[in-house]
N, C-alpha and C positions, 0 to 999 in steps of 0.2 A: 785330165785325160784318163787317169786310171780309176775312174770310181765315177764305169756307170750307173751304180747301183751302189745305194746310202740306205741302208737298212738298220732301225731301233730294232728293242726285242720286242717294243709292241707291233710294230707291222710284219718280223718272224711270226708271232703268236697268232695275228689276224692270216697271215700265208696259211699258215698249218690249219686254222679252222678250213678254210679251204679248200684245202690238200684234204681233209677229212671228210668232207661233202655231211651226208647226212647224220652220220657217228659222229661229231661233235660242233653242237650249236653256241658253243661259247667256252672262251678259256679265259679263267681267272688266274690274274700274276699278282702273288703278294708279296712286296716289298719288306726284305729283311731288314732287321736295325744293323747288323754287324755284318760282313762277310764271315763267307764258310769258307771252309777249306776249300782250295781248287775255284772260288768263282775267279772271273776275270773281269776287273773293276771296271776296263777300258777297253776295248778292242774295234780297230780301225786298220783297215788293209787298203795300200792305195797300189794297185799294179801298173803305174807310170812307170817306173823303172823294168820292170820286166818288158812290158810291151815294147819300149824303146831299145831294149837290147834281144827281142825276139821278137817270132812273128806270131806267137801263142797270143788268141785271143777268145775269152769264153763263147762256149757255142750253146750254153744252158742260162736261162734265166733264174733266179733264185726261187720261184715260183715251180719253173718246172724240178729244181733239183729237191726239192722240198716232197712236192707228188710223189717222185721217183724215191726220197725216203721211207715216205709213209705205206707207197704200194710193197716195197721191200717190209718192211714190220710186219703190213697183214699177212706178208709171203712167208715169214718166219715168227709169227704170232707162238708159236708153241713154245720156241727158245728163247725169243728178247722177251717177250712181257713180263716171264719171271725174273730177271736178270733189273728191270725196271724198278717193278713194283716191289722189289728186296734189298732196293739200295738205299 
């Protein structure tokens, strides 16, 4: 009940080409041998429990919230991409 939406990082990464239209025609994910600090091995959110104890229900698809990320970065291109490309 609480996962309409089962998303890997490779269909995140195919969203966001997407979300990107014509600035970006492909994205490459390379596979680390080890974890880095901060990655997250596992991550799975099921909202069966909230929804039955609330009437909160999403009103964005992960598609659209994706869009709305990437239009926001072009919107502040001048302060996130250094903040990006310096970490």
């Amino acid at each position: 009940m609480g996962m309409k939406w089962k998303l890997k990082l490779a269909g995140i990464a195919a969203l966001a080409v997407v979300a990107a239209g014509a600035r970006a025609t492909t994205l490459e994910i390379t596979p680390v041998a080890e974890p880095r600090p901060g990655d997250v091995p596992h991550y799975a959110s099921d909202c069966a429990r909230l929804f039955a104890r609330t009437e909160w229900r999403p009103k964005r698809s992960p598609r659209t919230v994706l869009e709305d990320t990437y239009a926001w970065i072009l919107a502040n291109e001048d302060s996130v991409l250094p903040t990006l490309v310096n970490s």
